[in-house]
C-alpha positions as CSV (number, residue, x, y, z in Angstrom):
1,X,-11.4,-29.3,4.0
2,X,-13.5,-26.8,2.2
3,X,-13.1,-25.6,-1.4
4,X,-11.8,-22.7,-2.4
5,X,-11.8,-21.2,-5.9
6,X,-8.7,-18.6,-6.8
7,X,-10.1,-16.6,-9.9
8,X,-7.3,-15.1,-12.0
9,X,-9.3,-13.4,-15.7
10,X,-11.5,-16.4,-16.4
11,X,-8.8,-19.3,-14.8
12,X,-10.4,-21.5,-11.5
13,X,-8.4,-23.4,-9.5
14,X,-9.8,-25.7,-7.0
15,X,-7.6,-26.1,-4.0
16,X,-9.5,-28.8,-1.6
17,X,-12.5,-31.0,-2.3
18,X,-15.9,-29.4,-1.0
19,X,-18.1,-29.8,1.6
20,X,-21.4,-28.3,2.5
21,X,-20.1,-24.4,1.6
22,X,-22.1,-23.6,-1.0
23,X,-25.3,-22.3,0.9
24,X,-22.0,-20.1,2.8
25,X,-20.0,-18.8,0.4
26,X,-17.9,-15.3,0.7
27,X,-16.5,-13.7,-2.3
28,X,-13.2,-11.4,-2.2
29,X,-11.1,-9.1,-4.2
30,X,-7.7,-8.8,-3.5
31,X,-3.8,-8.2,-5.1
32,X,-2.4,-11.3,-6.2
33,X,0.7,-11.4,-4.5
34,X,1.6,-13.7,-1.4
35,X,-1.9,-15.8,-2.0
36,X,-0.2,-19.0,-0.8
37,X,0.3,-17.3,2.9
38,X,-2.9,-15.8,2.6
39,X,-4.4,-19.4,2.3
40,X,-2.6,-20.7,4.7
41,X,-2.8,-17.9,7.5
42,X,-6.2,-16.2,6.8
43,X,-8.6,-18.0,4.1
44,X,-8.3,-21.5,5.4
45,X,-8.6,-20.9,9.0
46,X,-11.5,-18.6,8.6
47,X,-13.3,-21.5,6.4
48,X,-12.4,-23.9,9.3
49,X,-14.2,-21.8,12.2
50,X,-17.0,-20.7,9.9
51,X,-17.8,-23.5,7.5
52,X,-18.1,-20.9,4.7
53,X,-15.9,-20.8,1.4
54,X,-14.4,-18.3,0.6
55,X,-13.9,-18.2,-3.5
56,X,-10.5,-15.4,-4.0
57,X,-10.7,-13.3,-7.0
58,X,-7.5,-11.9,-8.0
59,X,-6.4,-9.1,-10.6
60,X,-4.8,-5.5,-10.8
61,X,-7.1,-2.3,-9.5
62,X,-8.3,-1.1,-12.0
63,X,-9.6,-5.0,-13.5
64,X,-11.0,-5.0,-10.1
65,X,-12.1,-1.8,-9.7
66,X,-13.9,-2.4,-13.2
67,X,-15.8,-5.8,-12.1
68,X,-17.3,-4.7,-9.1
69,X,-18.6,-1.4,-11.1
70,X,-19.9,-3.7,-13.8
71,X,-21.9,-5.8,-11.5
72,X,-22.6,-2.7,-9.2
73,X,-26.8,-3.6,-9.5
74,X,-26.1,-7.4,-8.5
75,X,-23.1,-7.2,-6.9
76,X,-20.5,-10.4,-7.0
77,X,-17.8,-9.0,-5.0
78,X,-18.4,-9.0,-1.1
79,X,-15.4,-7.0,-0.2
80,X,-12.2,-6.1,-1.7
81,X,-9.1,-4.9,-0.8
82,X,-7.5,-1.9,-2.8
83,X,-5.6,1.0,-2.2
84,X,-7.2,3.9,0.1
85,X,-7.5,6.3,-3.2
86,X,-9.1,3.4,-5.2
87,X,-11.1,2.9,-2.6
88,X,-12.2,7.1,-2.3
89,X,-12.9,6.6,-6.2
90,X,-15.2,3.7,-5.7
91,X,-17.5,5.2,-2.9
92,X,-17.3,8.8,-5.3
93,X,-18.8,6.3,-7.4
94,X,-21.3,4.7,-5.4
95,X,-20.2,1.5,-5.4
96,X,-19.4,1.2,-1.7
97,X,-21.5,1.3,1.9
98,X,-20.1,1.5,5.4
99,X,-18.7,-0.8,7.7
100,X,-20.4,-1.8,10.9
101,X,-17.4,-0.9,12.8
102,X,-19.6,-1.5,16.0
103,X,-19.6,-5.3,14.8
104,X,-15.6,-5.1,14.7
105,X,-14.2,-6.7,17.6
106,X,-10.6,-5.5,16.9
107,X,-11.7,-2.0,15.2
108,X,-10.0,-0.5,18.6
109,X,-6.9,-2.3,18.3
110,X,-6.3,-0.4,15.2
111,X,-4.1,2.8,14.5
112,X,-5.5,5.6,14.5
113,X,-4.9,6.6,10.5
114,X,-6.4,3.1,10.0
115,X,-10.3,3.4,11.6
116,X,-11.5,5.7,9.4
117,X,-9.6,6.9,6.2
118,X,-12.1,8.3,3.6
119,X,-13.8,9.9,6.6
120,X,-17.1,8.5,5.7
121,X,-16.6,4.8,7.5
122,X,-16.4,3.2,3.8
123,X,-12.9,2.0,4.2
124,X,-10.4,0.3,6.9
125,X,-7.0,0.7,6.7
126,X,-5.3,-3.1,7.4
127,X,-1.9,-2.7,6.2
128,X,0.7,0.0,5.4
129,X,4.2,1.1,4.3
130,X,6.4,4.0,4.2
131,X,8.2,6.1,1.6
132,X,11.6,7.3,2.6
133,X,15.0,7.5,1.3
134,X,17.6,4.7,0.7
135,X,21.4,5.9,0.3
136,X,24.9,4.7,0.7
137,X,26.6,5.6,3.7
138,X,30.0,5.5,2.8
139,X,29.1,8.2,0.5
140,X,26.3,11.1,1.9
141,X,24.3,11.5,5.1
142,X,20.6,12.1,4.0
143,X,18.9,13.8,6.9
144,X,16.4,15.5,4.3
145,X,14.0,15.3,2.1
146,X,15.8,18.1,-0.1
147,X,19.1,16.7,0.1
148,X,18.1,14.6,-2.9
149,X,18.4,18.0,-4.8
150,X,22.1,18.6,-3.1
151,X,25.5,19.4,-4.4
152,X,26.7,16.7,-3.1
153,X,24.4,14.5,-4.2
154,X,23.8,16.0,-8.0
155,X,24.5,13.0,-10.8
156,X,23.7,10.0,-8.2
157,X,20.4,10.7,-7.2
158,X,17.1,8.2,-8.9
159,X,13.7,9.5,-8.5
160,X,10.2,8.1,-9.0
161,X,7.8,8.8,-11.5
162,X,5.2,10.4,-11.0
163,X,2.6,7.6,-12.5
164,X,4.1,5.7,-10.0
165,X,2.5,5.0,-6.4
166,X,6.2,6.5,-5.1
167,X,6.0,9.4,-7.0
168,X,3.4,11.8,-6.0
169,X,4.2,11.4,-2.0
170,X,8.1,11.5,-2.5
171,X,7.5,14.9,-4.7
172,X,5.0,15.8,-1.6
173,X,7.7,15.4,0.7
174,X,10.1,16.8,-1.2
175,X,8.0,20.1,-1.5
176,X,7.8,20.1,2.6
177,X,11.5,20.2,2.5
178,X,11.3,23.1,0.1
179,X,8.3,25.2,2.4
180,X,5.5,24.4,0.1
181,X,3.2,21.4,1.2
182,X,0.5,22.4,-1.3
183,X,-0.8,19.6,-2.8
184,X,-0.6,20.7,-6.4
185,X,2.7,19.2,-6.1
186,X,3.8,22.0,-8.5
187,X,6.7,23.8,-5.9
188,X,8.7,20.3,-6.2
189,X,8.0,19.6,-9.8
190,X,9.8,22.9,-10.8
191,X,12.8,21.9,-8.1
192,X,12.6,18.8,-9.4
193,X,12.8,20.0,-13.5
194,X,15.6,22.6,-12.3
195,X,17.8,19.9,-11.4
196,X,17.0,17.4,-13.9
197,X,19.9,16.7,-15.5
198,X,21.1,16.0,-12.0
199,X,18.6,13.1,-11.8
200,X,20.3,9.3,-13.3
201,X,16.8,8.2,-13.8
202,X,12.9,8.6,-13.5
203,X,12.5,5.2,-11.9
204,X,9.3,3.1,-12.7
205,X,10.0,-0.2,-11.0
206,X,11.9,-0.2,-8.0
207,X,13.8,-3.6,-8.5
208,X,16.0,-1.7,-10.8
209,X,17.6,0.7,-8.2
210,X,19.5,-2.0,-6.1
211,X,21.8,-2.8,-9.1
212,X,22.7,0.5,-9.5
213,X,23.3,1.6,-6.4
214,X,25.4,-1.8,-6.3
215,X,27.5,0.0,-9.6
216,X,27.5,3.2,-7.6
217,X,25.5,4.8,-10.4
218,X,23.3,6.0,-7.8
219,X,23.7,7.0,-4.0
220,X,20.0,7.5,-2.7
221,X,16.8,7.0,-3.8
222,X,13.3,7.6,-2.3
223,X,11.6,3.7,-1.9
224,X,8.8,2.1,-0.2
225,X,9.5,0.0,2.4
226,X,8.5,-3.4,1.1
227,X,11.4,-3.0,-1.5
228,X,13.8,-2.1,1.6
229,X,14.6,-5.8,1.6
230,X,16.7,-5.8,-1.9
231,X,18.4,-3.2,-0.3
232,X,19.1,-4.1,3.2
233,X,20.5,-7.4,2.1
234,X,23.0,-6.5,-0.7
235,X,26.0,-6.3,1.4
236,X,26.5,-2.8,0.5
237,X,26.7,0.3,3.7
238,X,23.0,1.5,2.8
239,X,20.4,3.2,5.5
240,X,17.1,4.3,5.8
241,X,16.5,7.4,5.9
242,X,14.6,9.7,8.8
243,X,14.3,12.7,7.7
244,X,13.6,15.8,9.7
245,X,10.2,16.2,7.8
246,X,9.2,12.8,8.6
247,X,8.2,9.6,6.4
248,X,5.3,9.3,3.9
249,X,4.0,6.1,2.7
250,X,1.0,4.2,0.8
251,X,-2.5,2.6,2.7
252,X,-4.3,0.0,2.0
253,X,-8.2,-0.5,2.7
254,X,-10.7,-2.9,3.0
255,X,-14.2,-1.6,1.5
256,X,-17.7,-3.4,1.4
257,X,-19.5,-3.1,-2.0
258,X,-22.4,-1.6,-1.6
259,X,-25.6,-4.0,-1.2
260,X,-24.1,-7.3,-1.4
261,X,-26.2,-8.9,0.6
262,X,-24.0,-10.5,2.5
263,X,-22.7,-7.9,4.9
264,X,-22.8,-10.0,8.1
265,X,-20.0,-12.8,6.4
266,X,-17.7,-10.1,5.1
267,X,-18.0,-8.2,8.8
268,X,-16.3,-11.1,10.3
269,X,-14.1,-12.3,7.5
270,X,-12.8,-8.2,8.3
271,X,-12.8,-8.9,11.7
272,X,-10.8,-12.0,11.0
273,X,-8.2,-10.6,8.6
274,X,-7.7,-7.6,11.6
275,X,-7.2,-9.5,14.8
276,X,-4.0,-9.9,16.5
277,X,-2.9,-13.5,15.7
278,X,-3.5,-13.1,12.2
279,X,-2.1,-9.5,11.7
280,X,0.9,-11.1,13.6
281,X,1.3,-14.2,10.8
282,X,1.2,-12.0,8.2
283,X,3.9,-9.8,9.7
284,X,6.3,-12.1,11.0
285,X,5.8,-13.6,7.4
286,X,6.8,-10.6,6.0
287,X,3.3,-10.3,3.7
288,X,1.9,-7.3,5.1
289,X,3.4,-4.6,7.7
290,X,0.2,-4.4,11.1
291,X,-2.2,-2.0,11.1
292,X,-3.0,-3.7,14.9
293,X,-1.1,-1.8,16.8
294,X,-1.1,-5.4,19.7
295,X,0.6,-6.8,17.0
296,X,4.3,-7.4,18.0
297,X,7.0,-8.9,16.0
298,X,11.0,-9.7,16.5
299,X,13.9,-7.6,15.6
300,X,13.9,-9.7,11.9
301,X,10.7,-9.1,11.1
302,X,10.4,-5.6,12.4
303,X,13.9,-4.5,9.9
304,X,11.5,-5.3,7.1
305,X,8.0,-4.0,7.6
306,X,6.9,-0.8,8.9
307,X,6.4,-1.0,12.2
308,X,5.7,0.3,15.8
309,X,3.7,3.6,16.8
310,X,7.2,5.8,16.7
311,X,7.1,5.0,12.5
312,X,3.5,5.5,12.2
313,X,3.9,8.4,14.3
314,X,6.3,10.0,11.6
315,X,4.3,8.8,8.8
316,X,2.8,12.1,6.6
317,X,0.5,10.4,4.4
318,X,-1.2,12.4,0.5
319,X,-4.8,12.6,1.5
320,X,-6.4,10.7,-1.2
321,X,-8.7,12.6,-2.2
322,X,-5.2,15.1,-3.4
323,X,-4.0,11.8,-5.5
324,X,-7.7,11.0,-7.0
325,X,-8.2,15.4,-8.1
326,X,-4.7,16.2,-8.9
327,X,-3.6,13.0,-10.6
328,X,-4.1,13.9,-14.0
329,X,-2.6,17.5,-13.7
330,X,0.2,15.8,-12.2
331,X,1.0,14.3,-14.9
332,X,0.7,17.5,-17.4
333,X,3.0,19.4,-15.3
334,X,5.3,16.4,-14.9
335,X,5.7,16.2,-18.5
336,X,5.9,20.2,-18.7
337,X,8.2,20.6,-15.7
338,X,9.8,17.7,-15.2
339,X,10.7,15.8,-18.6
340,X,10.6,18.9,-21.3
């Protein structure tokens, strides 16, 4: 067993005695959630067919984002995982190069808004999730985006923020339903401000919305998918939503910092985390939705993920480089528009 160090601020933990890693060592950034399956489906069985240790460092983005800028002219990072606007920041800033996607065995495998999403071969996409609508059955049918602005739906409707990573594409979506797709998102925010007193709340975590649906304080609310479960599972006659003008959603990226000098390591520790049998572990454990499209999962698994080419299909993703411009102006007009 090799060790491994998981690096939360300035904690180290070491999980296994060592053995002959450190002259092949692989550091990562990643989100700190699910890091026990992640040890046991991708970092230790990637140290067993390598011999190389791979140390975890773990944090929010922008902690992250902040290290590997720090350290950008002796990098300590080999590759991170963040979301695909973060990652459109960091190569904007320079600290990114591209991926040797020739080196990829399973690049093909991939989806096709996966391969390439900053355009510039800086960033794969390796998991995903959609934005649509939950709602009570047994009290609308949502079959649109704009229904959430609805007679019939007026005083039971939560909505996210628009600091939140819900907020900008449900507003996007929202302004689809309304003709406008522009990506100032300022057509919705005036719908939106027009029928804000028709709005319970401004939602900023999404664990709140199940227990008020559950009081029948609210009837529908836009949600990503990875909160479906809450949901799904409270007994109550609630649906996902497919609305006419499709699903949107959230993308995350893997990125190489930019001369890390250990490019070859963090090629196949990608290649790794992307195959089939390990895409397939982390769906069926519910940790990540596939962005292999070989990957196939049962009927339980599938109910909680977003999965299969028909709901990638539908997905209608913001560009990021609309999030990273716009987000600040969002914000203004949120505040002018929205919450006057």
């Amino acid at each position: 067993m090799l060790k491994r160090s998981l690096i939360a601020g300035a904690s180290v933990l070491a999980l296994a005695p060592a053995a002959n890693a450190q002259d092949c060592e692989l550091t990562i950034s990643v989100y700190s959630f699910a890091q026990d399956e992640f040890d046991e489906i991708l970092y230790t069985p990637f140290e067993e067919e390598t011999g190389c240790e791979v140390i975890v460092e773990t944090g929010n983005s922008v902690e992250r984002l902040a290290k590997i800028a720090a350290n950008r002219e002796s990098p300590v990072i080999d590759m991170a995982v963040v979301s695909v606007h973060d990652a459109l920041e960091a190569s904007r800033d320079g600290l990114l190069q591209p991926i040797d996607t020739d080196a990829l065995e399973n690049f093909d495998k991939l989806y096709d808004l996966a391969k390439d999403p900053l355009g510039n071969g800086e960033a794969i996409g390796y998991t995903f999730y959609a934005t649509s609508i939950a709602y009570r059955t047994d009290k609308v049918e949502v079959t649109s985006w704009g229904d959430l602005l609805s007679d019939e739906l007026a005083g039971n409707v939560a909505f996210p923020d628009v600091t939140t990573n819900q907020g900008p594409p449900a507003l996007y979506m929202l302004g689809k339903a309304l003709g406008d797709d522009d990506t100032s998102l300022e057509a919705p925010m005036e719908a939106l401000g027009e029928h804000a007193d028709d709005i319970v709340t401004f939602y900023v975590r999404s664990s709140q919305l199940a227990q008020l649906m559950m009081q029948e304080e609210i009837w529908a609310a836009p949600i990503g998918r990875f909160a479906w479960g809450q949901f799904k599972d409270s007994g109550l006659p609630i649906a996902w939503a497919e609305p006419e003008e499709g699903q949107t959603g959230g993308l995350n990226v893997m990125v190489m910092t930019a001369n890390n000098g250990n490019e070859e390591l963090a090629t196949r520790f990608m290649d790794y985390w992307l195959s089939t049998e390990v895409q397939t572990k982390l769906a069926e454990g519910l940790v990540d939705s596939p962005a292999n499209a070989e990957v196939t999962v049962s009927d339980e698994a599938a109910e909680n993920l977003t999965y299969g080419a028909e709901t990638v299909a539908q997905l209608d993703l913001l560009p990021p480089e609309a999030i990273v411009d716009n987000r600040d102006a969002w914000i203004e007009q949120w505040n002018a528009l929205v919450v006057q």
